[in-house]
C-alpha positions as CSV (number, residue, x, y, z in Angstrom):
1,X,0.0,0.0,0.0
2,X,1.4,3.5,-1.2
3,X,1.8,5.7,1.9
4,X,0.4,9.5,1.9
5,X,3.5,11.2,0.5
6,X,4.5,8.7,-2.3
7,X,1.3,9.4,-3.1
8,X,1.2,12.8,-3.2
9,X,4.7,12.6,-5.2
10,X,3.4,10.6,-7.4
11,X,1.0,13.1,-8.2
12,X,3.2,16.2,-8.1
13,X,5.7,14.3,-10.7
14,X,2.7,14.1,-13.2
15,X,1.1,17.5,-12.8
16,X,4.9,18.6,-13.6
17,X,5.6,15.9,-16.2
18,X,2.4,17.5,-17.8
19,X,4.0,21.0,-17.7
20,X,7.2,20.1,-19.2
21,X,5.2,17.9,-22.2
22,X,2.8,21.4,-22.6
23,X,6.2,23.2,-22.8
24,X,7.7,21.0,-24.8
25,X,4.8,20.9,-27.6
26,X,4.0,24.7,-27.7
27,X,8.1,25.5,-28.1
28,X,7.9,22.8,-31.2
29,X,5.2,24.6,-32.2
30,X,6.5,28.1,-32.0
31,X,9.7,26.8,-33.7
32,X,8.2,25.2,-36.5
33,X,6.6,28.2,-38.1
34,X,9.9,30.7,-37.5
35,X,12.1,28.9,-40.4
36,X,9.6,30.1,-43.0
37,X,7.5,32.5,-41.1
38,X,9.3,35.5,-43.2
39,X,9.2,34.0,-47.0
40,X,5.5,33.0,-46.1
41,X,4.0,36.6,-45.3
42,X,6.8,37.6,-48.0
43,X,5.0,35.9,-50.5
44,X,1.6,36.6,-49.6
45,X,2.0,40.7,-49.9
46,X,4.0,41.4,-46.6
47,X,7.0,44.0,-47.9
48,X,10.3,43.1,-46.6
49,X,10.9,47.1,-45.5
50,X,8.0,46.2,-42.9
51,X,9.3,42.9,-41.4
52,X,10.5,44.6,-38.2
53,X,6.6,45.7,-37.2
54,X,5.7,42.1,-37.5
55,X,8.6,41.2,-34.8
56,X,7.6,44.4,-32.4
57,X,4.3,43.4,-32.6
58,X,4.9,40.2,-31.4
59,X,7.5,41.7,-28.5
60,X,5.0,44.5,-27.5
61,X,2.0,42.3,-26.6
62,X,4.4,39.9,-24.9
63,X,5.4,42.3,-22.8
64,X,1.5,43.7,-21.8
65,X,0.5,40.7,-21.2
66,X,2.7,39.2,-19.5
67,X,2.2,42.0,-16.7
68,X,-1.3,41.8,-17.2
69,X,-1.9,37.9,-17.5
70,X,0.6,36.9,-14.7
71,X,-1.5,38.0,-11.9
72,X,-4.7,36.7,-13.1
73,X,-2.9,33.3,-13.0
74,X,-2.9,33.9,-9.4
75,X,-6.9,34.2,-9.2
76,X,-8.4,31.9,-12.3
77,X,-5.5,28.8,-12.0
78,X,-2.3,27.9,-13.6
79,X,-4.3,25.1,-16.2
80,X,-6.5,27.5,-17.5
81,X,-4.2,30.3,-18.2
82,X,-2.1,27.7,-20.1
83,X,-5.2,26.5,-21.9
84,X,-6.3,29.5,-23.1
85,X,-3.2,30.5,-24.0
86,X,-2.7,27.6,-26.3
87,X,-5.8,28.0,-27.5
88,X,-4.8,31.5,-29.2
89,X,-1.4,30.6,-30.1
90,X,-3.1,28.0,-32.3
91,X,-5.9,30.6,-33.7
92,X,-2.7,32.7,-34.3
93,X,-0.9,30.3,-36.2
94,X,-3.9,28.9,-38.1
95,X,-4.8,32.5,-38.7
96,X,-1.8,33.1,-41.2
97,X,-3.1,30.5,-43.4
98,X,-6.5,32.6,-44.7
99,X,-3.7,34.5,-46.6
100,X,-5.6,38.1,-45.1
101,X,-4.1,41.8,-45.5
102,X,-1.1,42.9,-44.1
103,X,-2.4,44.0,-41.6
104,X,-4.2,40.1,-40.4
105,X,-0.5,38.9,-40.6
106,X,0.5,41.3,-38.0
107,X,-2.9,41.1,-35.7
108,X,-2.2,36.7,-36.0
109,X,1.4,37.5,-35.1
110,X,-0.5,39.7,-31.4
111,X,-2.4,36.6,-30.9
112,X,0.5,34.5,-30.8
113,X,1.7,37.0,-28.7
114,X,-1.0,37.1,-26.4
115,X,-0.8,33.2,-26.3
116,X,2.7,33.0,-25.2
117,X,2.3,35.5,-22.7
118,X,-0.3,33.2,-21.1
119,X,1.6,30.6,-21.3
120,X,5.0,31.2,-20.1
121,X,4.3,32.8,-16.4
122,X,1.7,30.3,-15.8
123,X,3.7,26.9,-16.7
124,X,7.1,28.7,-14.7
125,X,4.5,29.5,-11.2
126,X,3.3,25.7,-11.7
127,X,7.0,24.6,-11.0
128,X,6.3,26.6,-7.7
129,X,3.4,25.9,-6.6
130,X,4.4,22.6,-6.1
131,X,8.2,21.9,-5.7
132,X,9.9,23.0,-2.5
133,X,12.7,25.7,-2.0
134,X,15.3,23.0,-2.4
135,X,14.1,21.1,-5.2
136,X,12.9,24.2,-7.8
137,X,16.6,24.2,-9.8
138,X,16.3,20.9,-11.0
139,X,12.7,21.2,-12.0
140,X,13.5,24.9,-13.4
141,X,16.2,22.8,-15.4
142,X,13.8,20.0,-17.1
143,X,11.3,23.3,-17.5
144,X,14.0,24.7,-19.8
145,X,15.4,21.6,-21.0
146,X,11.7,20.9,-22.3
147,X,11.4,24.0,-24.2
148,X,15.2,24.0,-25.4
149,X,14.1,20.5,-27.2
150,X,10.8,21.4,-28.4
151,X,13.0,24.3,-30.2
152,X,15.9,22.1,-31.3
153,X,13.1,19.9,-33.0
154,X,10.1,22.0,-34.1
155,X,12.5,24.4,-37.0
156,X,13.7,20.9,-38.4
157,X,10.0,19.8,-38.2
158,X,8.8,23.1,-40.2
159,X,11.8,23.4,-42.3
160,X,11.5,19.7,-43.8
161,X,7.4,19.7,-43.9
162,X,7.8,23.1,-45.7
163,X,9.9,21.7,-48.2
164,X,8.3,19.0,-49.0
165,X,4.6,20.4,-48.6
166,X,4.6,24.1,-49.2
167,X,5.2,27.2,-46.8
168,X,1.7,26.7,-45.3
169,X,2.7,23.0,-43.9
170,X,4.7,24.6,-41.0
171,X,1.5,26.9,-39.7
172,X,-0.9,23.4,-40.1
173,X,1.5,21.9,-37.8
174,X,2.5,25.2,-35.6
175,X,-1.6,25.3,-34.9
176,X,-2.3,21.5,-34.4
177,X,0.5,21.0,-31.8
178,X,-0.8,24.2,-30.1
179,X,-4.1,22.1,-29.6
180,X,-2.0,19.3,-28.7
181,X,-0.7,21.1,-25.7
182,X,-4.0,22.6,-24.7
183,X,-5.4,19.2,-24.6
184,X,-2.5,17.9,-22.7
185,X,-3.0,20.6,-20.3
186,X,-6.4,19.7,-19.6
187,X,-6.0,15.9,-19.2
188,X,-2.7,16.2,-17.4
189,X,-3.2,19.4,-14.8
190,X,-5.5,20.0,-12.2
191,X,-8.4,22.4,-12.1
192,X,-7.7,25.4,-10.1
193,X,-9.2,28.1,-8.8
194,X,-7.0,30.3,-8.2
195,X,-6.1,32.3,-4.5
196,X,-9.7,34.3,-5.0
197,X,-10.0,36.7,-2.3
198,X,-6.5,36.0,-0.7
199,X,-5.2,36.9,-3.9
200,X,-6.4,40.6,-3.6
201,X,-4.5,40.9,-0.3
202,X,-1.3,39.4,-1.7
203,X,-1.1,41.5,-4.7
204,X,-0.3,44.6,-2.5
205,X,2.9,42.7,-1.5
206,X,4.4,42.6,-5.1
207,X,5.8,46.1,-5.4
208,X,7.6,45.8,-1.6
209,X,9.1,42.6,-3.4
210,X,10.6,44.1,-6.3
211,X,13.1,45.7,-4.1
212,X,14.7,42.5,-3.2
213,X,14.1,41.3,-6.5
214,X,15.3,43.8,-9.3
215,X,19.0,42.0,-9.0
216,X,17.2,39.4,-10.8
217,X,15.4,41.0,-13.3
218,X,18.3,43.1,-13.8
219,X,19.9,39.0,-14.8
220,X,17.2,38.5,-16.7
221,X,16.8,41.6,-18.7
222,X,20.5,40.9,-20.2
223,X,20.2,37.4,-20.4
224,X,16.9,37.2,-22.7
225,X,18.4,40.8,-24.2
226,X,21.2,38.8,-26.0
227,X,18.4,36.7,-27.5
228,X,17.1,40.0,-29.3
229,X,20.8,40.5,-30.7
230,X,20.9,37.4,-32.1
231,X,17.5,37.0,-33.2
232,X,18.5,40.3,-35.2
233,X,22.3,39.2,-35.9
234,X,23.3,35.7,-36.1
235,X,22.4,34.2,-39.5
236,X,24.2,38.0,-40.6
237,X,26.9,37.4,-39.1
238,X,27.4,33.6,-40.1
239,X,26.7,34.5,-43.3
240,X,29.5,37.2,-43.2
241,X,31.9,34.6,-41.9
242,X,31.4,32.2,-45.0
243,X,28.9,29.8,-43.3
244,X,26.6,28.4,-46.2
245,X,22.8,28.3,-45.6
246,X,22.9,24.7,-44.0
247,X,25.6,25.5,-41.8
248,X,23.2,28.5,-40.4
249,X,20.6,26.6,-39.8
250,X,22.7,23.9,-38.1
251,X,24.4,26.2,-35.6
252,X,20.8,26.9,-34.4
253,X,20.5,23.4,-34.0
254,X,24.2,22.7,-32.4
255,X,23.2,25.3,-30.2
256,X,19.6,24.0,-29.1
257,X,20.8,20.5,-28.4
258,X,23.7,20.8,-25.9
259,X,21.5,23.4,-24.0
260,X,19.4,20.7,-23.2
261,X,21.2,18.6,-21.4
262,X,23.3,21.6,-20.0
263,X,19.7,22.8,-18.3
264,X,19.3,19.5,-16.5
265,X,23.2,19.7,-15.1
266,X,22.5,23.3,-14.4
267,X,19.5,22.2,-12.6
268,X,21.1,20.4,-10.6
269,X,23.6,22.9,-9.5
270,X,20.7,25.8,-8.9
271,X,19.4,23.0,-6.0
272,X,22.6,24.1,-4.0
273,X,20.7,27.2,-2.3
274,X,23.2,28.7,-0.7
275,X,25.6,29.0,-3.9
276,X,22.7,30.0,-6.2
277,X,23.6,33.7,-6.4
278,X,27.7,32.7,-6.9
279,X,26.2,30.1,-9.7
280,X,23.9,32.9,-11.6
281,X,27.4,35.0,-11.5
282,X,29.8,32.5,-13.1
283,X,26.8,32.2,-16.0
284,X,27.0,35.6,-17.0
285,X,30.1,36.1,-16.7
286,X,31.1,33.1,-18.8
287,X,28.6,34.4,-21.2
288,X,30.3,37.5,-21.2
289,X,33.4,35.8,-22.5
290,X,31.8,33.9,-25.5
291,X,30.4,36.5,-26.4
292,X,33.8,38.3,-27.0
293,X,35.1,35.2,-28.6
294,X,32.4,35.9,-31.1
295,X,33.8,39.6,-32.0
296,X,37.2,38.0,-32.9
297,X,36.5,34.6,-34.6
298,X,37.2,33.9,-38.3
299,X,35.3,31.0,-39.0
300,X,31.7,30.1,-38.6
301,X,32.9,26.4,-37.1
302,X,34.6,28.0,-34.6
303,X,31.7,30.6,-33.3
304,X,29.7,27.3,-33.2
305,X,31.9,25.7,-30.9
306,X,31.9,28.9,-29.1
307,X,28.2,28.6,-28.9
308,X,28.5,25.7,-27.4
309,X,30.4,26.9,-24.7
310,X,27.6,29.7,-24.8
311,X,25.0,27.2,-24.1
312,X,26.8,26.0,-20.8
313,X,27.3,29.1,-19.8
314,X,23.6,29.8,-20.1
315,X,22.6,26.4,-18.2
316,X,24.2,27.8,-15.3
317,X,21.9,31.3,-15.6
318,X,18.7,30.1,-16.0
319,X,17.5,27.2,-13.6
320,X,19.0,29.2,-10.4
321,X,17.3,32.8,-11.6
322,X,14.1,30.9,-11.9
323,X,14.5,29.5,-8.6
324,X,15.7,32.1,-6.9
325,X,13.0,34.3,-7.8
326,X,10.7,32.2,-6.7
327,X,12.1,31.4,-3.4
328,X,11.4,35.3,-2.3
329,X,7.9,35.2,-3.4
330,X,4.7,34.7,-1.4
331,X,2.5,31.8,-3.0
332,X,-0.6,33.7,-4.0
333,X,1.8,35.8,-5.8
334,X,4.0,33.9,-8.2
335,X,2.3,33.9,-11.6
336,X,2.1,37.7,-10.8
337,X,5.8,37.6,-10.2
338,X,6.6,35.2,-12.9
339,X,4.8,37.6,-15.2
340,X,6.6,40.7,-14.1
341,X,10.2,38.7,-14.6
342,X,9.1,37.2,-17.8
343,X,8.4,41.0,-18.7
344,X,12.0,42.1,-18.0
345,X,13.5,39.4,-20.4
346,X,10.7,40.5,-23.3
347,X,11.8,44.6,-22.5
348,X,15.6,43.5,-22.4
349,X,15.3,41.3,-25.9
350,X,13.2,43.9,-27.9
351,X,15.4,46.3,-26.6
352,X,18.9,45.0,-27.8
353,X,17.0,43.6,-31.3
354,X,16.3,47.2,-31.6
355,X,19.7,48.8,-30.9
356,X,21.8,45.7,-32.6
357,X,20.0,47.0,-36.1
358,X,21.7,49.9,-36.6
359,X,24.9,48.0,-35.5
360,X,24.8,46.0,-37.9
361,X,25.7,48.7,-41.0
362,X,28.7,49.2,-39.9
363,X,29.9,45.5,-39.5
364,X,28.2,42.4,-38.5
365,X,29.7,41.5,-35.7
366,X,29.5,45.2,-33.9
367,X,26.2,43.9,-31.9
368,X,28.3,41.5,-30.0
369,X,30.3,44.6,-28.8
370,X,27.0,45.6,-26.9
371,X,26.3,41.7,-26.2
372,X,29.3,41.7,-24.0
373,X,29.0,45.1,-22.8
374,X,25.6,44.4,-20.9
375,X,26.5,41.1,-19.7
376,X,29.8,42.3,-18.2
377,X,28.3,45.4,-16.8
378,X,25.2,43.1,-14.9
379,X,27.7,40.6,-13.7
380,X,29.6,43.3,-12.2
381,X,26.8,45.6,-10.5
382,X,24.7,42.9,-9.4
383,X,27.6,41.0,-7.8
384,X,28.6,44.1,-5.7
385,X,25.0,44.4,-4.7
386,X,24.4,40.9,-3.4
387,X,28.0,41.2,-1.9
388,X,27.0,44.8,0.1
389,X,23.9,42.6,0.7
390,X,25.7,39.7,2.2
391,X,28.0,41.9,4.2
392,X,25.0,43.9,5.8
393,X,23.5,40.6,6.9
394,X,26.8,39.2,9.2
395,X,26.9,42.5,11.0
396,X,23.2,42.0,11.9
């Protein structure tokens, strides 16, 4: 006979095996449409000169609502937040495929917007809701390992079904899985209702919070920013180092992969509480460093190694940042807090997208310049503040 809390573990390990799958299937999703996404609404009347609208749009809303839709996880329930949410990422994706105005490509690109931003602070407060303090870096690890693989698979799943079916095969796919994962959700996660009234109460606490917590959104607003560089950068700059179009789209792919299984190690090393904030420092400032390799490489082979290195270096980050912030807040407030840190990454990506642009003229590989700037300059300001911190706490 199962006693009470191998019971209860057995049951925590599936609502969180069904949060990882959900992950895992919207990321494939996501990914599968982004190979082709800009010869699609090329081809169906969407001017090249306007492709950068399409990508703010889809930043912009992120950002909103991931503010707005974080605290509402808090009242309504993770599963529904993540259901809905899938449910419009799919009406998003399927929406590109009534070949509408330019203007319907850019309102199905604020759905999937709006869809994400349901998503992600609602399947990142699940973790918390029901893994303790010293347990959340692991499970923040399989969280990203999850969505690192349904990205290393879904662009080779869209790339190849767009090939051999036509640009429209990826969005079929994109909008199916999406159902997929809202169906998952539902069979796999427990109803919820929310905190209700205690959630009104708790919400006052979330501002007071943010002064323990900006060092982390601070993290997180240069970590996710050096996503917005490259999203804007990296096939450039491989391109401008030789690298054929395969070997582009396999450096995404070399990159995805090791990431991982780096998450789960990295996990694993965020469970060490004490040494979180000392872990979160030796990821940014080993990102810092790749990043500079990047400014002085030669050959695309070699920034792809580097980007392995990268990916480590990354592991390290983002399972203790997770966990950490989690660990300060209250729980009626963490999808409120999860959407406010999710926000910070959004702001710092769109951010560094938009200023790596205009880098870019002058030489592809000038973005990296301001890559390793940021990361340096967080590594260095947050570490002096947690340090001041530390001190102040042994002389009380």
């Amino acid at each position: 006979m199962m006693s009470a809390s191998s019971t209860a573990s057995a049951r925590y390990r599936r609502i969180l095996g069904g949060g990882f799958f959900a992950v895992f299937v919207v990321q494939t999703g996501f990914g599968a449409i982004l190979p082709l996404l800009p010869q699609f609404v090329h081809k169906h009347g969407f001017p090249l000169s306007d492709m950068g609208i399409m990508a703010a749009s889809y930043a912009a809303v992120s950002f909103v609502g991931q503010v707005g839709l974080g605290p509402l996880t808090d009242r309504f329930g993770r599963r529904r937040a993540m259901v809905l949410g899938s449910v419009v990422e799919a009406a998003g994706t399927a929406g590109f495929l009534l070949h509408g105005s330019v203007l319907w490509f850019v309102f199905c690109r604020v759905l999937q917007g709006l869809g994400s931003a349901a998503i992600v602070p609602a399947a990142n407060a699940l973790v918390a809701d029901f893994v303790p303090e010293e347990g959340r870096g692991r499970a923040y690890g399989w969280m990203a390992a999850a969505g690192s693989a349904g990205f290393a698979v879904g662009p080779m799943l869209g790339g190849l079904a767009g090939a051999e079916f036509g640009l429209g095969a990826p969005f079929v796919i994109g909008a199916v899985l999406n159902v997929v994962a809202a169906a998952a959700t539902m069979l796999l996660l427990p109803g919820s209702r929310g905190h209700g009234g205690a959630h009104a109460a708790a919400r006052a606490r979330v501002l007071p919070l943010l002064r323990y917590l900006w060092p982390y959104f601070s993290v997180m607003f240069a970590w996710m920013g050096i996503t917005g560089m490259y999203d804007t950068s990296w096939s450039l700059y491989m391109q401008w180092l030789g690298a054929t179009k395969w070997v582009i789209g396999l450096s995404f792919t070399l990159f995805a992969l090791p990431l991982l299984f780096f998450n789960i190690f990295g996990g694993r090393l965020a469970d060490r509480v004490s040494r979180r904030h000392a872990t979160i420092l030796w990821g940014t400032g080993l990102q810092a460093i790749t990043v500079v390799f990047y400014i002085i490489s030669h050959s695309p082979w070699f920034s792809i190694a580097v980007s392995i290195i990268e990916a480590a270096a990354m592991s390290l980050t983002g399972p203790a940042l997770s966990a950490s912030v989690m660990d300060h807040s209250p729980d009626s407030v963490h999808g409120a807090v999860q959407g406010l840190f999710q926000a910070s990454g959004t702001f710092g990506a769109t951010l560094m997208a938009l200023a790596s642009g205009p880098l870019l003229v002058s030489r592809p590989n000038h973005p990296f310049y301001l890559g390793a700037s940021v990361l340096l300059a967080t590594t260095v300001g947050v570490g002096l503040v947690w340090r001041s911190g530390r001190r102040v706490a042994q002389k009380l």
